[in-house]
C-alpha positions in Angstrom: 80.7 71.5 76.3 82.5 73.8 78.5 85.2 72.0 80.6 86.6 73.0 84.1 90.0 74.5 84.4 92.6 73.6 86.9 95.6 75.7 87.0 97.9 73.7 89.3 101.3 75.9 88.9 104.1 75.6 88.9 104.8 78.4 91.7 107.0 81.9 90.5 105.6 81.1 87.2 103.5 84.0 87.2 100.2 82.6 89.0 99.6 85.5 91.1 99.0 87.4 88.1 96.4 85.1 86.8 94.6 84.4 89.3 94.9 88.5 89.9 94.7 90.1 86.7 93.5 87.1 83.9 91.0 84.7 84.9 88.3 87.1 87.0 88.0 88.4 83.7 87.1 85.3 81.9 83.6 85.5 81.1 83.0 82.0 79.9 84.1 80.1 83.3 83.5 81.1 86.6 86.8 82.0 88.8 86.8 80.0 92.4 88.9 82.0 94.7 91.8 80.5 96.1 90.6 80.6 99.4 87.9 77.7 98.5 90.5 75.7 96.6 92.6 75.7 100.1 90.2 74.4 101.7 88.8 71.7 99.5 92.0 70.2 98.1 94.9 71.0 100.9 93.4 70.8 104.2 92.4 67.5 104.9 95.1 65.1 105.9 95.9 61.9 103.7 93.2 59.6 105.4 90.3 62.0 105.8 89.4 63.5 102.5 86.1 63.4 101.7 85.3 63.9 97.9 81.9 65.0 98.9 82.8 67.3 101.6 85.8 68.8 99.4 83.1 69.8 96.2 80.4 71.3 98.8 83.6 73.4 100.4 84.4 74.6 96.4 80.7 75.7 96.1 80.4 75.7 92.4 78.3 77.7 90.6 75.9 75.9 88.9 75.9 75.6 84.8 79.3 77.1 84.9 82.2 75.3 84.5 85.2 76.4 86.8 88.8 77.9 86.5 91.0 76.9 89.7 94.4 78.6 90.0 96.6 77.6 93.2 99.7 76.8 92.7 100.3 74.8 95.8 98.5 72.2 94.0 101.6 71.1 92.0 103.3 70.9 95.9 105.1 73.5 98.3 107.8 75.6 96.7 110.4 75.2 99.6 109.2 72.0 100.9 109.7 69.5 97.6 106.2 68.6 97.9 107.3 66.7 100.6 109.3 64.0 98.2 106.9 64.3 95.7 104.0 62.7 97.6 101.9 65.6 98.2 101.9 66.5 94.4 100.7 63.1 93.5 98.2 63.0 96.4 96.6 66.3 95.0 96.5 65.1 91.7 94.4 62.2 92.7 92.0 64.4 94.8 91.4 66.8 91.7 90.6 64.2 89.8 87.6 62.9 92.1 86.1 66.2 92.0 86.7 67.0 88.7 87.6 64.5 86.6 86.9 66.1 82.9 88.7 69.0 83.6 91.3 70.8 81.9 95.3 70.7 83.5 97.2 73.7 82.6 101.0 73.6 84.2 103.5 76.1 83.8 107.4 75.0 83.8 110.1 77.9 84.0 114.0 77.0 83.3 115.3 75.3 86.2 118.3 77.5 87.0 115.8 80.7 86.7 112.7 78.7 88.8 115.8 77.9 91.3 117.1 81.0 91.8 113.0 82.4 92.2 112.3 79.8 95.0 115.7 80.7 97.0 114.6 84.7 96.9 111.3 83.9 97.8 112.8 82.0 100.9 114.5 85.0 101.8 111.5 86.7 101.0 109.7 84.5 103.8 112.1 85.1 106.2 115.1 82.6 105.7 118.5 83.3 106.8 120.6 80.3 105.2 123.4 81.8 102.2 122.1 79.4 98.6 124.4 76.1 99.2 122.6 75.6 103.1 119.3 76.4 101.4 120.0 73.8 98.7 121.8 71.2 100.0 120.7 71.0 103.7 121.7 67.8 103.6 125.4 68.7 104.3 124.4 70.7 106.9 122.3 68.3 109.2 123.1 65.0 109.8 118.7 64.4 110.2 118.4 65.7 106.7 120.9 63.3 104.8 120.1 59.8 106.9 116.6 60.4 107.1 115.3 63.6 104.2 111.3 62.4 104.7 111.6 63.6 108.3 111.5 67.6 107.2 110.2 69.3 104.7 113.2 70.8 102.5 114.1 72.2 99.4 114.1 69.4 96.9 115.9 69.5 93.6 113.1 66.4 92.5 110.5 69.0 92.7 111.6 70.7 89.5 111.8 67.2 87.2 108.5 68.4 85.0 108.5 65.8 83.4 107.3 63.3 86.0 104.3 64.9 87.4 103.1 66.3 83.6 103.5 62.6 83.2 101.3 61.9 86.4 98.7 63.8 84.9 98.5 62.5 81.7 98.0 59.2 83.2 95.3 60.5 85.4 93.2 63.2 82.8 95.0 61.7 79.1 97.4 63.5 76.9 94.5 65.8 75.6 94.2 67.3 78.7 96.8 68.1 80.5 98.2 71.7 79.1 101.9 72.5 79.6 103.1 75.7 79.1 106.6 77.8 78.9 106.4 80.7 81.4 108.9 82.6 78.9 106.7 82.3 76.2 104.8 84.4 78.8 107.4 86.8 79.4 108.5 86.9 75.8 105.5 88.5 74.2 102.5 88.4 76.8 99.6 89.8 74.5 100.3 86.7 71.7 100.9 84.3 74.6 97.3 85.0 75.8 95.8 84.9 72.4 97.2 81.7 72.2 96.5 80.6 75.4 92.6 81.4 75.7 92.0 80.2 71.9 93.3 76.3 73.0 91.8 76.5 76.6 88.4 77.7 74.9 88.4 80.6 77.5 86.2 83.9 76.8 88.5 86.5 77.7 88.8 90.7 77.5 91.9 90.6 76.5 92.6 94.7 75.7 91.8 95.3 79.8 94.3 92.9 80.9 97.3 94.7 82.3 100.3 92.7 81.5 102.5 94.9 84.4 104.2 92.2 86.9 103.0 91.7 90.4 105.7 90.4 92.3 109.1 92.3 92.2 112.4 90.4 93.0 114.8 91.6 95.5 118.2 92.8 94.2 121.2 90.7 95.5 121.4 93.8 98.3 118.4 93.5 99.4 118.2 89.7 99.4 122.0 89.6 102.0 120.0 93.1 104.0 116.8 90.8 104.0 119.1 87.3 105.5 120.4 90.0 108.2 117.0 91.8 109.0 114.9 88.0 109.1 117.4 87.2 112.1 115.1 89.3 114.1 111.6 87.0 113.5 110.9 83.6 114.4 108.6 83.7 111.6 109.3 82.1 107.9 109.6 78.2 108.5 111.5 76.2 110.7 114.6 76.3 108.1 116.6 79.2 109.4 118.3 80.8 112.3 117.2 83.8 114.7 119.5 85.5 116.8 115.8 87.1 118.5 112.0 87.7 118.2 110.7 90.8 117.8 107.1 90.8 117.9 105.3 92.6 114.5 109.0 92.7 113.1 108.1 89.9 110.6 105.4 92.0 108.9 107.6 95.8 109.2 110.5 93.7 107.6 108.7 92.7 104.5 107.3 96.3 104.1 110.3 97.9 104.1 112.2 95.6 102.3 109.3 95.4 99.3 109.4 99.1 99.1 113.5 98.6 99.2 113.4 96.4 96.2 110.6 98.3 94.6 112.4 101.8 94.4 115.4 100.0 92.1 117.8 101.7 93.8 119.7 98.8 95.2 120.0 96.9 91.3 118.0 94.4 89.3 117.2 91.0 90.3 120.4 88.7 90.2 121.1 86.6 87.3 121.0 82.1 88.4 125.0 82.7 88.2 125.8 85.9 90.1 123.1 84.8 93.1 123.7 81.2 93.3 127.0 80.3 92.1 128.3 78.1 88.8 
């Protein structure tokens, strides 16, 4: 029997491109766009989800079993899930809907998956240098007596271990699916070969482009971006703006993908070089 997939994350571990380029080309489950897994699994607040309502918002074909790809669902990149307890909530809610299905979870290197979530703050607009991004704690005085009150950058987020754990305990060992995203990166075509033959997923594997989607900011672009994101309000309430121009937010991001694109500014910044020893 044909079991559901549920692709939780982890984010910059490549979901984007699967839930781009991979699974709407899986022939054997049908793809539920991200906008439907939103809505049924992250919207409602703690004390009014509804099972019920959450599987008619999902819409599921019928016969087919399901892939589900949102990486949210393992918690917020810059938020630490808030202390962990939105990633254990979700977990609970995916398994009232779905409760044979299929866990896959992608872990990256910590340093590397460290380094992705502080340019992809930058990328959403934060102005904070690495330390105030990581240890806002010795910054604000609300953020080291009382860390539940705001959503922050959590170090905890990245222990795999305990929410792969969480799973298992939830689905069983034999099905929860954990995967290396440098296996990935190493050798894409034999990664998928792999991956759809122990998932049981139909795939087209030659029409699969295995280019990258995302492209990271050089360490120039990342200190032009901290200057230019001074100028939006936009990106969270963990930065500083000096003032707020209105459609800068959106003209920012285009120039600075295009910036980062062209490769004339460097490579994306090793762990080391971007955050420090």
């Amino acid at each position: 029997m044909t079991r559901a997939i549920v692709h939780i994350g982890y984010h910059k571990t490549a979901t984007t491109w699967f839930q781009r380029s991979v699974y709407p080309r899986v022939s054997s489950h049908a793809y539920v766009p991200r906008e439907r897994v939103n809505r049924a699994f992250l919207e409602a607040s703690a004390f009014h989800f509804d099972p019920a309502k959450s599987r008619e918002l999902l819409a599921l074909a019928p016969g087919v079993a399901p892939i589900l790809c949102e990486e949210a669902l393992s918690g917020t990149l810059l938020g630490g899930g808030f202390m962990g307890f939105q990633s254990a909530q979700i977990a609970h809610r995916i398994r009232a809907l779905l409760p044979d299905a299929r866990i896959v979870i992608f872990v990256r290197s910590q340093p590397e998956v460290i380094a992705a979530s502080y340019l992809q703050y930058v990328r959403s607009g934060g102005t904070y240098a690495p330390h105030r991004f990581l240890w806002s704690s010795d910054y604000s005085r609300a953020d080291a007596v009382a860390p539940r009150r705001e959503a922050r950058f959590s170090f905890d987020h990245f222990d795999y271990d305990r929410l792969i754990a969480h799973y298992i305990a939830l689905f069983g060992a034999h099905s929860v699916f954990t995967y290396a995203y440098e296996d990935l990166v190493r050798d894409g075509r034999a990664f998928l070969e792999r991956f759809a033959k122990e998932l049981e997923l139909e795939i087209d594997l030659p029409t699969i482009s295995m280019a990258r989607r995302n492209v990271s900011y050089s360490l120039a672009v990342c200190q032009l971006a901290r200057v230019l994101n001074r100028f939006t309000a936009h990106g969270g309430d963990d930065k500083r703006y000096w003032l707020h121009v209105p459609h800068w937010y959106k003209a920012r991001k285009k120039l600075l993908e295009a910036l980062g694109r062209s490769g004339m500014f460097g490579s994306r910044p090793t762990p080391e070089r971007l955050l420090g020893e």
